[in-house]
C-alpha positions in Angstrom: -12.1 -4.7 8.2 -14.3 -5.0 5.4 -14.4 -8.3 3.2 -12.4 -8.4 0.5 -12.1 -10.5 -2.8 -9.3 -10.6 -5.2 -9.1 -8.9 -8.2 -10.1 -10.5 -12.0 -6.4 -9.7 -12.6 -4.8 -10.4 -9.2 -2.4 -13.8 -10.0 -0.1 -15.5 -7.0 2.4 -13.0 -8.1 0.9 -10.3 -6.9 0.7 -12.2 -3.7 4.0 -13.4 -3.5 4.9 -9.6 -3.7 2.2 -8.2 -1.3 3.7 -10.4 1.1 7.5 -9.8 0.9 6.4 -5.7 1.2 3.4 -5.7 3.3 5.6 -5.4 7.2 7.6 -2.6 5.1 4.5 -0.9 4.0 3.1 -1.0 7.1 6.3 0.3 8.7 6.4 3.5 6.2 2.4 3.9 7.4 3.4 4.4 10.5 6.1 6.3 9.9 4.2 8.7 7.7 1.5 9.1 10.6 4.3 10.0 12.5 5.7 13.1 10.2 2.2 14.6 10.1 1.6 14.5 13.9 0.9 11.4 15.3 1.3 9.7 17.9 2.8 6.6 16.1 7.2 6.0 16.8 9.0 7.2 14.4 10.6 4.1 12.9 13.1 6.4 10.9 13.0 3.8 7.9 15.3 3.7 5.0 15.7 0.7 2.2 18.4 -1.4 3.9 16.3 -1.8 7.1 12.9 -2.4 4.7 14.9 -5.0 2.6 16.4 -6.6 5.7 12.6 -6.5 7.7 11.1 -8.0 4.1 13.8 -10.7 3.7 13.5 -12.2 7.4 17.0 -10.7 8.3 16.1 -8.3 10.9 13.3 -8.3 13.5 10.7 -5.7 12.3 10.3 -3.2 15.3 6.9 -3.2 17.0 4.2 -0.8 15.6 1.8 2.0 17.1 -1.8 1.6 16.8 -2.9 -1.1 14.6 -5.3 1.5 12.0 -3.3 0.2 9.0 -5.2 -3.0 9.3 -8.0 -1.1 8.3 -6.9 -0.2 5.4 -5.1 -3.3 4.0 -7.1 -4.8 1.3 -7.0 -0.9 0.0 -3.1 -0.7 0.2 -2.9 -4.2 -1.4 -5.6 -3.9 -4.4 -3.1 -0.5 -5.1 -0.3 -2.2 -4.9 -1.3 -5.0 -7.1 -3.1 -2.5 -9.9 0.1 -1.0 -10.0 1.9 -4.2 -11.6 -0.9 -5.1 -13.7 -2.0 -1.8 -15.1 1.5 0.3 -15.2 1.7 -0.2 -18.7 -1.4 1.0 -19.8 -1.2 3.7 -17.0 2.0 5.1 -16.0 0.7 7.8 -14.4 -2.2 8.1 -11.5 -5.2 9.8 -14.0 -8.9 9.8 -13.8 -9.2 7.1 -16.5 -7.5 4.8 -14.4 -9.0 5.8 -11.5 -12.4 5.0 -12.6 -10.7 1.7 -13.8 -9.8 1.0 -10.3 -13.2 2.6 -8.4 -15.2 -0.1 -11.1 -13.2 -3.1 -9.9 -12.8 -1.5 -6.2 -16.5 -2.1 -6.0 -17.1 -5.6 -7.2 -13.4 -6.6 -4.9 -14.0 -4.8 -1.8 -18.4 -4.6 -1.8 -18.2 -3.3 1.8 -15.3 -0.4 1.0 -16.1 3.0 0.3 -14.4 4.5 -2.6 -13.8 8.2 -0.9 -12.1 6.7 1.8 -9.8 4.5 0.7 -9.1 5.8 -2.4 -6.4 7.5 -1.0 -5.2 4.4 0.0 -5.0 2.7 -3.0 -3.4 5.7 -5.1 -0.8 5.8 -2.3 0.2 2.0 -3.0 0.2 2.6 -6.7 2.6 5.1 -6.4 4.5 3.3 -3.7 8.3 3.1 -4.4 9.8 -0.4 -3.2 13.0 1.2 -4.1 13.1 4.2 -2.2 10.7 2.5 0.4 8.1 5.4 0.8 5.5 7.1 -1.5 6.5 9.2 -4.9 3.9 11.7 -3.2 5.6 11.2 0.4 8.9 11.8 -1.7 7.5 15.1 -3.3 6.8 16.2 0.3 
């Protein structure tokens, strides 16, 4: 995994949230694998078993192969943006996009933007709520 350096704008909010979501995230990876043809087990998730998993009340079930690692510091940098920029940005456009390619750069030096890009946009839009993507939803 490439080096990664927080955001200007990252606080120890954004990681006290990153780390109450990240197993649930990486569960709804998986699972999204999964639906387009993967190999990975289809975890079947749904919010009461991502908000048990996240508060420590329920075992979180073992994963497939560990690629999401790969892409962490891009699911967490989208994940964060999201809180900081959502009211300047509500919606994914190209102004914010080159916003988040700029500080994508100087966080994650080794990354490459037209890889995880996709990445990062899919945190933005992540739904805690609903536990999956608003483009996974749209699906």
């Amino acid at each position: 995994m490439a080096s990664y350096k927080n955001p200007s704008w990252w606080t120890k909010d954004n990681d006290s949230a990153w780390d109450r979501i990240k197993e649930a995230f990486k569960r709804d990876w998986d699972q999204t694998r999964h639906d387009l043809g993967g190999k990975q087990p289809d975890t079947a998730p749904n919010v009461n078993n991502t908000v048990e998993q996240a508060s420590g009340n329920q075992p979180i079930p073992p994963r497939g192969t560990p690629v999401y690692e790969d892409a962490g510091s891009a699911f967490r940098f989208g994940y964060g943006a999201r809180s900081f920029y959502r009211q300047k940005y509500p919606q994914w456009d190209a102004s914010l996009e080159a916003e988040l390619r700029r500080e994508w750069k100087a966080s994650c030096p080794q990354g490459n933007w037209r890889e995880d890009v996709e990445c990062i946009r899919e945190a933005w839009e992540y739904n805690v709520d609903t536990d999956q993507s608003e483009e996974r939803k749209a699906a």
